[in-house]
C-alpha positions in Angstrom: -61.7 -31.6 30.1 -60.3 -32.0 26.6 -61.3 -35.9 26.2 -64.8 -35.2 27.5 -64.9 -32.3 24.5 -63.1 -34.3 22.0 -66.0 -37.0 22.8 -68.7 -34.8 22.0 -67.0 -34.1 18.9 -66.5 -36.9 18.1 -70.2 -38.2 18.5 -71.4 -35.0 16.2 -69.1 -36.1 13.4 -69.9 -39.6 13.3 -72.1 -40.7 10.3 -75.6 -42.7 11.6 -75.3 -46.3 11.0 -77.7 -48.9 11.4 -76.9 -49.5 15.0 -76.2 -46.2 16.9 -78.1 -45.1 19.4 -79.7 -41.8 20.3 -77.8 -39.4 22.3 -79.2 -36.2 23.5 -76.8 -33.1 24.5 -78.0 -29.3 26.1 -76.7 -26.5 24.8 -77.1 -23.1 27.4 -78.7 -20.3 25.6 -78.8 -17.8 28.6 -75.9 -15.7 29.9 -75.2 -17.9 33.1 -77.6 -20.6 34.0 -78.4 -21.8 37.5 -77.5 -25.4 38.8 -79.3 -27.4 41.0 -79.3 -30.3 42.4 -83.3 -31.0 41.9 -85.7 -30.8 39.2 -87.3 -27.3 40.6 -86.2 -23.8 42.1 -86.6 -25.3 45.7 -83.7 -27.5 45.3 -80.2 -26.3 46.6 -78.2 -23.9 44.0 -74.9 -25.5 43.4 -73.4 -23.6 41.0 -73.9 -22.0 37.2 -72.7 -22.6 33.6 -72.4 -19.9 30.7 -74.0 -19.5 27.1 -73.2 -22.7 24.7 -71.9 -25.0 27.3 -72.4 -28.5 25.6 -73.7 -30.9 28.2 -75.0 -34.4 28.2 -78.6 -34.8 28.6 -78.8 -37.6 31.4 -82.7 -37.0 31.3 -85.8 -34.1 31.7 -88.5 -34.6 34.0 -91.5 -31.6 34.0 -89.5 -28.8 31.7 -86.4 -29.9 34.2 -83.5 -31.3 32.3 -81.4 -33.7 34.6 -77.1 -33.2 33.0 -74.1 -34.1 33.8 -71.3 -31.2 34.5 -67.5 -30.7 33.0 -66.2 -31.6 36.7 -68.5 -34.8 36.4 -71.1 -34.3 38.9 -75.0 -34.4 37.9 -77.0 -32.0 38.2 -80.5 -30.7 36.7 -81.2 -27.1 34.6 -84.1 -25.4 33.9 -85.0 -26.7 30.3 -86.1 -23.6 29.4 -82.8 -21.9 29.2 -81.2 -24.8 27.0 -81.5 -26.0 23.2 -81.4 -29.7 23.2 -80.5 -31.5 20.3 -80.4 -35.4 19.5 -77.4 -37.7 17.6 -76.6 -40.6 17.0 -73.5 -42.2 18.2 -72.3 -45.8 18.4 -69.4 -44.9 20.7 -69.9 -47.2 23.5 -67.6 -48.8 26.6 -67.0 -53.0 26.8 -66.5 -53.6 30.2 -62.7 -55.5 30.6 -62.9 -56.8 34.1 -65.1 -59.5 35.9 -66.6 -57.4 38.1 -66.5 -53.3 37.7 -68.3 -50.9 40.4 -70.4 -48.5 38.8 -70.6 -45.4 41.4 -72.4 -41.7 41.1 -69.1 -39.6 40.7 -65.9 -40.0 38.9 -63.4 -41.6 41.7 -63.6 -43.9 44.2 -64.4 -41.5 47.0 -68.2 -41.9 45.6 -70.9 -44.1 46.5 -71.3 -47.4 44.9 -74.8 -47.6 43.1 -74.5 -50.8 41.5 -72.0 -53.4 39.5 -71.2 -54.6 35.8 -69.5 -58.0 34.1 -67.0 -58.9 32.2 -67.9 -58.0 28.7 -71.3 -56.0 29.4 -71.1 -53.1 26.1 -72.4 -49.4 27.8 -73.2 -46.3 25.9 -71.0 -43.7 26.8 -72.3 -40.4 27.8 -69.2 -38.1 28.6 -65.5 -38.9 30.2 -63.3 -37.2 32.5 -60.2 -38.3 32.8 -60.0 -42.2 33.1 -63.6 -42.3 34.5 -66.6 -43.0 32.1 -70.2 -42.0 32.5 -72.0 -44.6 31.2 -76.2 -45.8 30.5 -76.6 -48.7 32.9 -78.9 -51.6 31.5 -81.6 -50.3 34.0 -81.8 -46.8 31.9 -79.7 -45.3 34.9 -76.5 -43.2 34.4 -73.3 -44.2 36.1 -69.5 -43.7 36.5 -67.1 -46.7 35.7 -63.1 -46.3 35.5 -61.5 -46.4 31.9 -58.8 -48.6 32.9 -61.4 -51.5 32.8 -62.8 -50.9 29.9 -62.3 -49.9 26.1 -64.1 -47.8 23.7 -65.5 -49.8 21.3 -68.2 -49.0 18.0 -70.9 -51.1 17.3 -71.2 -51.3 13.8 -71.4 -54.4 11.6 -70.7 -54.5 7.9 -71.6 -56.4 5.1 -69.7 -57.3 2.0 -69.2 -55.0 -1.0 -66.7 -53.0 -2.8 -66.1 -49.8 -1.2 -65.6 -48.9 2.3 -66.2 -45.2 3.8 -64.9 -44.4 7.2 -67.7 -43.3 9.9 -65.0 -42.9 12.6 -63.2 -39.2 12.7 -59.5 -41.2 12.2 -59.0 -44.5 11.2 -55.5 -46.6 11.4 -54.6 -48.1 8.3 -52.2 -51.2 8.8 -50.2 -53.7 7.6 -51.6 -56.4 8.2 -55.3 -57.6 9.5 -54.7 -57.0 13.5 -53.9 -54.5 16.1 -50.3 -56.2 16.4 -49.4 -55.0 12.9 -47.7 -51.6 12.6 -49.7 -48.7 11.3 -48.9 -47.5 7.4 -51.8 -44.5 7.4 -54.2 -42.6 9.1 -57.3 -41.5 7.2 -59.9 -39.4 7.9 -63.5 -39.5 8.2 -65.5 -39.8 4.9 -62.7 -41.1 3.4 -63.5 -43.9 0.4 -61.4 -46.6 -0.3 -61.9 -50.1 -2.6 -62.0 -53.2 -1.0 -59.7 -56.1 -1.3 -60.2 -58.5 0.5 -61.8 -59.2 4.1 -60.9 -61.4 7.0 -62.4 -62.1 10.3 -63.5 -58.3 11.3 -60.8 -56.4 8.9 -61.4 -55.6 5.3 -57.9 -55.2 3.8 -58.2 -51.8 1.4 -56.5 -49.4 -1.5 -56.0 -46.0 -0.9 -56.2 -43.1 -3.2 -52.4 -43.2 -2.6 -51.8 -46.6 -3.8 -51.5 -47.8 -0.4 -52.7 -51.0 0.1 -53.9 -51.7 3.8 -56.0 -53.2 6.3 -58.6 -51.5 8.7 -61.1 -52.5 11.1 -64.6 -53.5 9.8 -66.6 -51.6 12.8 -65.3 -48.4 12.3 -66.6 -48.6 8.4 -70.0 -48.7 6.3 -69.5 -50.6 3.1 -71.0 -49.2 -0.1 -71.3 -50.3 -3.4 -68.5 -49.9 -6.2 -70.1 -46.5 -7.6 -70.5 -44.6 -4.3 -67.0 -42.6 -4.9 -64.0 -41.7 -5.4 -61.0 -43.6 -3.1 -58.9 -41.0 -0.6 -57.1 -41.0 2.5 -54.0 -39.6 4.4 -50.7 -41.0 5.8 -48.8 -39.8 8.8 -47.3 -36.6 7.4 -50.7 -35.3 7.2 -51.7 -36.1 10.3 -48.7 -34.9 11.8 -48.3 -31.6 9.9 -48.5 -28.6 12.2 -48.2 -30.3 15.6 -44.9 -29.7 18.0 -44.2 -32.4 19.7 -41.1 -32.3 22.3 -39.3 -35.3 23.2 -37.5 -35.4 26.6 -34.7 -38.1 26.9 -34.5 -38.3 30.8 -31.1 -37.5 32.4 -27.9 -36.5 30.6 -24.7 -35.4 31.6 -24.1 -35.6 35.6 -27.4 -37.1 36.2 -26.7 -41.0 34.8 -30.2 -42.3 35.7 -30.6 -45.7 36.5 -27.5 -47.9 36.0 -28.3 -51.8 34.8 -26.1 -54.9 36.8 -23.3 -54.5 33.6 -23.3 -50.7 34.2 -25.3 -49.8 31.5 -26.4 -46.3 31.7 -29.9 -44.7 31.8 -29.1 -41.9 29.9 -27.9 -43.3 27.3 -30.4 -45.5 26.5 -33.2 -43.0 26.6 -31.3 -40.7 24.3 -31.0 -43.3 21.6 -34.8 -44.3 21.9 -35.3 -40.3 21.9 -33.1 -39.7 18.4 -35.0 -42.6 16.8 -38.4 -41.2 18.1 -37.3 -37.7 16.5 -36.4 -38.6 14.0 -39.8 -40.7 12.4 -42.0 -37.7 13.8 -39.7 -35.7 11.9 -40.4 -37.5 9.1 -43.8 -37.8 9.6 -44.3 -34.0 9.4 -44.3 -32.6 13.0 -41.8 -30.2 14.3 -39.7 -31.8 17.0 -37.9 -29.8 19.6 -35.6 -32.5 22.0 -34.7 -31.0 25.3 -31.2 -32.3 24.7 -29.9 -34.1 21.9 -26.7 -34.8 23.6 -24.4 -35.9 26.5 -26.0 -32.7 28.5 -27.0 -32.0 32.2 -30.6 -30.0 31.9 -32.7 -29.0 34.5 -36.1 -30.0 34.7 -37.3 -26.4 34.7 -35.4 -26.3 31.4 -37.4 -29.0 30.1 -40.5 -27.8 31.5 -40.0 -24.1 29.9 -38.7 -25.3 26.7 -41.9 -27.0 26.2 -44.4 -24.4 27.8 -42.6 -21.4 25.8 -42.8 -23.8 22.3 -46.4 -24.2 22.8 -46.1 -27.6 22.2 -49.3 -29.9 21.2 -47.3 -33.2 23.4 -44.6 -34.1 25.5 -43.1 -36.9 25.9 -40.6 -38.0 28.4 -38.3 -41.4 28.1 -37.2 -43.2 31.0 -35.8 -46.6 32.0 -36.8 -47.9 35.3 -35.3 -49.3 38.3 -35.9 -51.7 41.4 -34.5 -53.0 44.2 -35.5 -56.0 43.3 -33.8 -57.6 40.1 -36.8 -59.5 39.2 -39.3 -56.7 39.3 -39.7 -56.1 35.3 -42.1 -54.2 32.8 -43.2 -51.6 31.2 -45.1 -48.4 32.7 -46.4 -45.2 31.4 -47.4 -42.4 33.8 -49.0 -39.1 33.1 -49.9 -36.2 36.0 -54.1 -36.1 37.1 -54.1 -32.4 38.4 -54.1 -29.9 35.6 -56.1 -28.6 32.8 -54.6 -31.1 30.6 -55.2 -34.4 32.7 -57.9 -36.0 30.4 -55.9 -35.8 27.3 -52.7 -36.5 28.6 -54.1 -40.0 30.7 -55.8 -40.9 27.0 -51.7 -40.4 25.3 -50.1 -42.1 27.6 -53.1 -45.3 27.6 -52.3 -45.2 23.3 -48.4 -45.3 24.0 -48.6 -47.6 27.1 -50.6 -50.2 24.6 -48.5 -49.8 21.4 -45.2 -50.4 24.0 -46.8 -53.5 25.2 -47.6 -55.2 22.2 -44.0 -54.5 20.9 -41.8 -55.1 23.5 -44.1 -58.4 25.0 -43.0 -57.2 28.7 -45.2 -56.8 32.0 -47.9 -54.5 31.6 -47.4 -52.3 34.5 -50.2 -49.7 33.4 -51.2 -46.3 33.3 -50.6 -44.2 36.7 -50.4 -41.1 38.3 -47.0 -39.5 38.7 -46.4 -36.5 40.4 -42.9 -36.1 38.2 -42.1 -32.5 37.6 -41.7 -32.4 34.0 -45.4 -34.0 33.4 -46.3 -32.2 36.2 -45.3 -28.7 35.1 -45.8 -28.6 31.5 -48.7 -27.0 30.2 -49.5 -29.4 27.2 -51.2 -33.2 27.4 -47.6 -34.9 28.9 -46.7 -38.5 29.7 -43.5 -39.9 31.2 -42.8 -43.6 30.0 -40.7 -45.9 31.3 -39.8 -48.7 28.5 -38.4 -51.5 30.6 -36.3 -51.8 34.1 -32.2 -51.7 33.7 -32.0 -53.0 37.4 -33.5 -56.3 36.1 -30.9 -58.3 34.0 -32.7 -59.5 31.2 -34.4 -56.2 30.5 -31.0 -54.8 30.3 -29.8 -56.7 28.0 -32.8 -56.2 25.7 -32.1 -52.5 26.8 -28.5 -52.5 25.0 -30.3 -54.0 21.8 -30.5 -51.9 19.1 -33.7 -53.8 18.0 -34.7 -53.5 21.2 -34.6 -49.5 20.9 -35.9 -49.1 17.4 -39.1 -51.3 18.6 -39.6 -49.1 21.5 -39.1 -45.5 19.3 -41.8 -47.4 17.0 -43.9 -48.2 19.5 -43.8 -44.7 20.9 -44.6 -43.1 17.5 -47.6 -45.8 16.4 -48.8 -44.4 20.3 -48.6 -40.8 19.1 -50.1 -41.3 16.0 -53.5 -43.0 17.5 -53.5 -40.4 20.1 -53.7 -37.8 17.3 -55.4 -39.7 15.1 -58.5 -38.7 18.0 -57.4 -35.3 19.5 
């Protein structure tokens, strides 16, 4: 449920600008609470929460208060056993697909209530997962999948010479675009003079001397005496968090072999080292669970990570087909643990930075039931940068270009997942 929490968060600490809605959330002030599925006492008891559960307020109806629970199912509480509290958020969902079902629980097993289009902007009222509950047009609450949709803010600017940063991370990057590689991450509240502007990016000095772009909807603009300029790069954002890097394979186990007899384990070792080595730079501690020619176990890998305590794991692969013309790149991480929410949201930040690097198939975000993501206790995601069985990946594959892009692409990924969580 860590996404769903994070989102809350990340709601409270946004500043109000001119455009956010109003959000309501319940906080429980009793010991346990009951939950039913009704607005009164005679409705059917289907379970309790504790004393400051944080829940979204879907809506209240005579001293009832209608919510939606951690495991995603709606539900009503008596209102006088919560404290409800309105904010403002501009956190919303753009809908990515022509045609997305809108159903009353987070999977496909529930009932369809209704559809949205390509393009249709939802406020977004608490996640689990890759499912999003979301304020239909008609004022009704609904579940969509996150895999057809992205988060998006709301917020316009307007010219001036500062910028301050509503959002609770922002990327800083080269150049005015998403393609361009990220320089900075800085925090929110941060000040910083403007340069110049183009399109929806407003290019930016930092307190640092950096000079960078960022993305107009995630700032307010203020005049030239509102403050002093600030921000943070990667090492600070980075500090303190273990991250463990898992090079698939190694010694007796060879992986996947390409048409040349290219070997996986290789491959993934050298992406691995490269990967290390920037998030080493970049401030985190780094434990790789082999840094060699080794055979380990996956329980080794697995118990490395769990006994580390580690804040992400991240396992590199290279895939395979029967098919040589099956090609692309894929990024899995496991649904059923504690950790599912966060790890699915990783894994969506790497799976996106790999694309726009390597320019191969976008194979997506799935569920694997792989051992090491499996197993671990931390937010985990298994990637698989390109197939070896099909030719021309391979030869990308034995590139070192090839493997510095995708260790890049991997670490701009981790960054924007921490630049959230």
């Amino acid at each position: 449920m860590f996404f769903a929490c994070f989102l809350l968060v990340l709601i409270l600490g946004l500043s109000r600008p001119a455009y956010a809605e109003t959000v309501k959330k319940a906080i429980v002030t009793t010991a346990v609470l009951n939950v039913r599925t009704g607005p009164s006492t005679s409705y059917e008891r289907i379970g309790s929460v504790t004393e400051n559960t944080v829940l979204p307020v879907l809506s209240e109806q005579n001293g009832w208060v209608q919510i939606c629970l951690p495991d995603g199912r709606i539900a009503w509480v008596c209102g006088d056993y919560v404290t409800i509290t309105e904010i403002s958020s501009s956190l919303k969902a753009r809908v990515t697909t022509n045609v997305l079902n809108v159903r009353t629980g987070p999977s496909t097993d529930y009932d369809r209530i209704g559809t949205v289009t390509l393009g249709t902007v939802l406020p977004v009222q608490y996640s689990l997962e890759e499912w999003l509950l979301v304020k239909l047009p008609d004022g009704r609450s609904g579940w969509i999948s996150g895999t057809y949709a992205e988060l998006v803010y709301t917020e316009n600017t307007a010219k001036g010479s500062k910028i301050v940063v509503d959002a609770s991370a922002l990327n800083v990057r080269e150049g005015p675009s998403t393609n361009h590689p990220v320089i900075a991450v800085i925090p929110q509240g941060t000040v910083a003079d403007i340069l110049a502007e183009e399109n929806d990016w407003i290019q930016v000095r930092l307190a640092s001397g950096k000079v960078g772009w960022v993305a107009g909807r995630y700032v307010s603009v203020k005049p030239s005496d509102s403050g002093e300029g600030g921000g943070v790069d990667a090492g600070d954002l980075l500090s303190g968090k273990v991250i463990v890097i898992d090079p698939g394979h190694g010694g007796t186990s060879t992986g996947a072999i390409g048409p040349t007899g290219l070997l996986e384990k290789y491959v993934v070792l050298d992406v691995g080292l490269r990967l290390a080595a920037k998030l080493s730079d970049a401030g985190a501690t780094v434990i790789l669970t082999r840094n060699g020619d080794r055979t380990v176990s996956l329980e080794s890998r697995e118990k490395m990570a769990n006994s580390a305590h580690a804040d992400l794991f991240v396992s590199i692969h290279a895939n395979a087909h029967p098919s040589s013309l099956v090609g692309g790149t894929e990024t899995y991480y496991y649904k059923g643990k504690a950790t599912s929410t966060s790890s699915f949201q990783a894994a969506v930040q790497i799976q996106n930075e790999l694309v726009k690097a390597l320019g191969l198939r976008n194979i997506g975000v799935k569920h694997g039931n792989f051992h090491v993501i499996r197993e671990t206790k931390m937010p985990a995601v298994l990637v698989e940068i390109a197939f070896l069985s099909n030719p021309k990946e391979e030869a990308l594959l034995k590139t070192a270009d090839f493997r510095e892009a995708s260790a890049k692409a991997i670490f701009a990924g981790i960054l924007n997942y921490f630049s959230f969580f």
